[in-house]
C-alpha positions in Angstrom: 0.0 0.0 0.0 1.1 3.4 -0.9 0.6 6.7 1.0 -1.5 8.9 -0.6 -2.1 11.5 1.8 -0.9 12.2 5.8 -4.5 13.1 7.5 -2.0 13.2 11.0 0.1 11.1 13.0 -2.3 7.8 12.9 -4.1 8.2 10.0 -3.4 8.2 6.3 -5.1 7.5 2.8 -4.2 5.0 0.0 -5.8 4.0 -3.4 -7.3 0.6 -3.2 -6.0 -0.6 -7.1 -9.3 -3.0 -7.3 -12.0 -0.3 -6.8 -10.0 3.1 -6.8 -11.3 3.9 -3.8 -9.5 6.0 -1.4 -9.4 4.4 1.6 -8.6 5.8 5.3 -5.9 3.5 7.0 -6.0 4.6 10.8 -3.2 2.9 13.2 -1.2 4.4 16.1 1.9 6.1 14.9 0.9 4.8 10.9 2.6 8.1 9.4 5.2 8.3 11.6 8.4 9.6 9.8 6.4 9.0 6.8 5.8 10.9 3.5 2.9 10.6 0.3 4.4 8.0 -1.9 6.0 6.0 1.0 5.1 2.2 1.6 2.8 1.9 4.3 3.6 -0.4 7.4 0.4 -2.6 7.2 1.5 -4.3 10.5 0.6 -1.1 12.1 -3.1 -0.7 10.4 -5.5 -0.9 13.0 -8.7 0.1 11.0 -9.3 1.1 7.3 -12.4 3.0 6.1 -14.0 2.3 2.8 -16.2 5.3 2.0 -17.8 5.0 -1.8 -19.6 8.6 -1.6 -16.4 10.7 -2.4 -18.1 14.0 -0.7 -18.4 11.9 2.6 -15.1 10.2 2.3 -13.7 14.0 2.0 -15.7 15.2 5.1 -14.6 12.0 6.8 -10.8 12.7 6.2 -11.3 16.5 7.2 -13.0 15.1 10.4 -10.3 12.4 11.3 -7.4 15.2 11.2 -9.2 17.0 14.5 -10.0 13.9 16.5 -7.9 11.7 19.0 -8.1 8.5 17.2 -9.7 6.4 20.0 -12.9 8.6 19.5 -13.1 7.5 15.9 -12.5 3.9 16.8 -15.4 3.4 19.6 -17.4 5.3 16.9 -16.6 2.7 14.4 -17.3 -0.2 17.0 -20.8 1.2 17.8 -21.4 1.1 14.0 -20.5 -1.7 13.5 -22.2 -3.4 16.2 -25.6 -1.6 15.3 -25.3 -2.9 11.4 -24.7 -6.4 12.9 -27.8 -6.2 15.1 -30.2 -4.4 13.0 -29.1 -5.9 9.9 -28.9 -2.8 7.1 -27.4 -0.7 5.5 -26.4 2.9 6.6 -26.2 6.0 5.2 -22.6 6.0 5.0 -22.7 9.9 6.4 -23.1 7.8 10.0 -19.5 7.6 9.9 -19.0 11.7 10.0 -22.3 12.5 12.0 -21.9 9.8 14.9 -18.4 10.0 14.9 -18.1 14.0 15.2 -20.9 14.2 17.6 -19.5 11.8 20.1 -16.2 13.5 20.0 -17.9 16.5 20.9 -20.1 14.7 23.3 -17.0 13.1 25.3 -15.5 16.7 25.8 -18.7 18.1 27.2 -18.8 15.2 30.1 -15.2 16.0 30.6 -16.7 19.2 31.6 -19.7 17.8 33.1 -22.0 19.5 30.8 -24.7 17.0 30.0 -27.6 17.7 27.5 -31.5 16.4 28.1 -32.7 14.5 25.8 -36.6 15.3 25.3 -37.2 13.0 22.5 -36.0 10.0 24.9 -39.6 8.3 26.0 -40.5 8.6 22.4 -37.1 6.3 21.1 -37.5 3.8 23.8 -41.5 3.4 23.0 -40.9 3.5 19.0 -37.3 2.7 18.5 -36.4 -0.2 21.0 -34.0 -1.8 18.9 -32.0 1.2 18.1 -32.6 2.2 21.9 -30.7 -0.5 23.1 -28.0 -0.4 21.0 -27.7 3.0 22.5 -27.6 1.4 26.0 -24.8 -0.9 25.0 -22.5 1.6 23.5 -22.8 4.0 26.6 -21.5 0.7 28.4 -18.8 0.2 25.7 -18.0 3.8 26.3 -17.9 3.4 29.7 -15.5 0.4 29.4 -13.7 1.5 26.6 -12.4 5.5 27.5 -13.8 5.4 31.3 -16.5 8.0 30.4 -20.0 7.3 32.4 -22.7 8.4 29.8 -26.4 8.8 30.7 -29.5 7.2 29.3 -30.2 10.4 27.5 -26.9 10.2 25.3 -28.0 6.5 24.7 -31.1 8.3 23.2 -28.8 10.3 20.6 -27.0 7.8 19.8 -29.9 5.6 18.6 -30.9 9.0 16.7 -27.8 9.0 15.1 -28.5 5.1 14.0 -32.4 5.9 13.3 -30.7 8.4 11.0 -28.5 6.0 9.2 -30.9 3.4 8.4 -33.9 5.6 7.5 -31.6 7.3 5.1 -32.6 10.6 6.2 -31.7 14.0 7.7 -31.6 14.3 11.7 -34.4 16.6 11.2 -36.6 14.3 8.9 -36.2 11.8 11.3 -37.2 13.5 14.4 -40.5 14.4 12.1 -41.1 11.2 11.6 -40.2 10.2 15.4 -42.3 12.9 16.6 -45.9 12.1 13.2 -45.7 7.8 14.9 -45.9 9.4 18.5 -48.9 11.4 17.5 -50.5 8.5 15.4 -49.7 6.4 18.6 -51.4 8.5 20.7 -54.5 9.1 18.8 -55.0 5.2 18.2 -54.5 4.9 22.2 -57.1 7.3 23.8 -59.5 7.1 20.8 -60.1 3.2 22.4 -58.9 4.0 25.7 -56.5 1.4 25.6 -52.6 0.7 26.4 -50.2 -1.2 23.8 -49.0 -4.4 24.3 -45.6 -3.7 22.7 -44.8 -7.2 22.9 -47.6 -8.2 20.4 -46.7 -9.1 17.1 -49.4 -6.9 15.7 -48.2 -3.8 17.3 -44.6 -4.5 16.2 -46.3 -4.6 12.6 -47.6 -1.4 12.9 -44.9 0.1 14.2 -42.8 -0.9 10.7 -46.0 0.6 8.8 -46.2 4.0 10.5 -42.2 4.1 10.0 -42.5 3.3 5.9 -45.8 6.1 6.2 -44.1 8.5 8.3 -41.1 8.7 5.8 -43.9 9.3 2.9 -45.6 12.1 5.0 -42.5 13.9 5.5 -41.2 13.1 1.6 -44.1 14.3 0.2 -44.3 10.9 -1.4 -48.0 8.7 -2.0 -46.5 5.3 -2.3 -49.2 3.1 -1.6 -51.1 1.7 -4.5 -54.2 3.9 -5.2 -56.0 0.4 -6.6 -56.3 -0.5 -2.9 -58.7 2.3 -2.3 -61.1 0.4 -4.0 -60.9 -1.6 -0.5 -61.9 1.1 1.1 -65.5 1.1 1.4 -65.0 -2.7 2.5 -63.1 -1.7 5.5 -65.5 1.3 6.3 -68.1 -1.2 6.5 -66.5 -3.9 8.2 -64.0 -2.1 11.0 -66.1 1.1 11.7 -64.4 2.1 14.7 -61.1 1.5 13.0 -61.9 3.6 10.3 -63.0 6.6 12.5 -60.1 6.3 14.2 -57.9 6.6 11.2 -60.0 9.5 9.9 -58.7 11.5 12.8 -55.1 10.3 12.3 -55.5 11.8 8.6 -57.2 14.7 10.0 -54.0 15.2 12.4 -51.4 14.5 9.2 -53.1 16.8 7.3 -53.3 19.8 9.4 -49.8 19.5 10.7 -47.6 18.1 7.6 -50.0 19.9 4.6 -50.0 15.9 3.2 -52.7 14.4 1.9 -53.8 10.8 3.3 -55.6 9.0 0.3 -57.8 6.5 -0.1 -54.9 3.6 -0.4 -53.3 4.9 3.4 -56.2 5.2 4.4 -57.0 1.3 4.2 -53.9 0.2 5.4 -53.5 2.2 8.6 -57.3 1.0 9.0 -56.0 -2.9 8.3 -53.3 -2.3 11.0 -55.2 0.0 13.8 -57.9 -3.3 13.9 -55.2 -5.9 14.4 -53.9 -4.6 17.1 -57.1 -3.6 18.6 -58.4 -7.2 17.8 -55.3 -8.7 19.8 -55.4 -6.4 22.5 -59.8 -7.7 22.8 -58.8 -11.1 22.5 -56.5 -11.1 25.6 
């Protein structure tokens, strides 16, 4: 491997010859003594980055040059351990926007400046997943640089990892966060009821509000407009459902300016009676 560029002490660049991609090589005292066009010492290569997206892998470089290199490393470790658990792919700008706001994160506890996090009952009720993963990497944190996070800071981590694997900005995803909490809530005291987030049901629409969320805040009508043609079939047959989705697109409306048409409209009705079925059957 040759040196393409010095990005500082432990990290460098190269040209991988298969794919042309210029990859970061990160590795404690890698550039060393060491010059562009110089062999690089692959015994001391600790972690190489592979970003395709040549404006990220830029931004990534730039990023690496201010940061002690164990920050980017635990970074890299709580990706990694989030794409093995949730099994996707990210949005490969995790690397800069996890990485850069831990960094910063680890100073401000140094300082004992710690940051509330009011979005955190929402990502533990519609995010579980990503919430835990959260939990683990304050404990990898913990064990790894001997910095005790809070549960808030698991909470922006998993909004960083949200982020990622909806493919969208931090601010589309906290709309979409912040659309299933409302959905959520109208569902609950329009039947008076409490979720069993165990069920199977719930869990499925939990994954449909996600998908419908995204459209709402797209501007996007993906579903099918040949499944309205359901739609007076589900009025008839799940009336309480149906009312109860008719305020949901009442509340999506108002707030977001999107319009919920006739094909939403019978699958949020599909999914609001299977939970409530489960949750009457029990």
């Amino acid at each position: 491997m040759v040196i393409k560029k010095i990005l500082n002490n432990s990290a460098v660049t190269t040209i991988d010859d298969a794919t042309r991609i210029e990859k970061v090589i990160m590795g404690k005292g890698i550039a060393f003594q060491k010059k562009p066009g110089d062999i690089l010492n692959e015994e001391k290569i600790e972690k190489i980055f592979s970003i395709e997206n040549q404006n990220e892998n830029l931004k990534f470089q730039s990023l690496i040059s201010e940061i002690p290199i164990e920050h980017i490393k635990v970074s890299e470790n709580i990706i990694s351990y989030a794409k093995r658990k949730l099994d996707v792919k990210f949005d490969e700008h995790i690397y800069i926007s996890l990485t850069d706001h831990l960094s910063f994160a680890f100073r401000r506890y140094s300082k004992g400046i710690k940051i509330k996090n009011n979005m955190l009952w929402d990502i533990k009720r519609i995010y579980k997943k990503e919430y835990n993963i959260g939990m683990w990497a304050v404990e990898y944190i913990k064990g790894e640089l001997g910095i005790k996070m809070d549960e808030d800071e698991a909470g922006f981590i998993a909004l960083h990892i949200i982020d990622a694997s909806l493919n969208e900005s931090m601010d589309n995803t906290i709309n979409i966060t912040e659309i299933i909490d409302g959905i959520l809530n109208i569902i609950k005291y329009f039947f008076s009821i409490e979720f069993n987030e165990d069920d199977m049901s719930y869990d499925r629409l939990l994954t449909h509000l996600k998908y419908f969320a995204q459209r709402v805040v797209s501007r996007k009508n993906a579903i099918d407009e040949e499944e309205k043609s359901f739609l007076e079939i589900v009025k008839t047959n799940y009336k309480e459902a149906y009312r109860c989705v008719g305020k949901i697109k009442s509340f999506i409306e108002k707030n977001y300016d999107y319009e919920v048409k006739g094909g939403e409209i019978v699958y949020l009705t599909l999914h609001v009676q299977r939970v409530i079925s489960s949750l009457r059957d029990k």
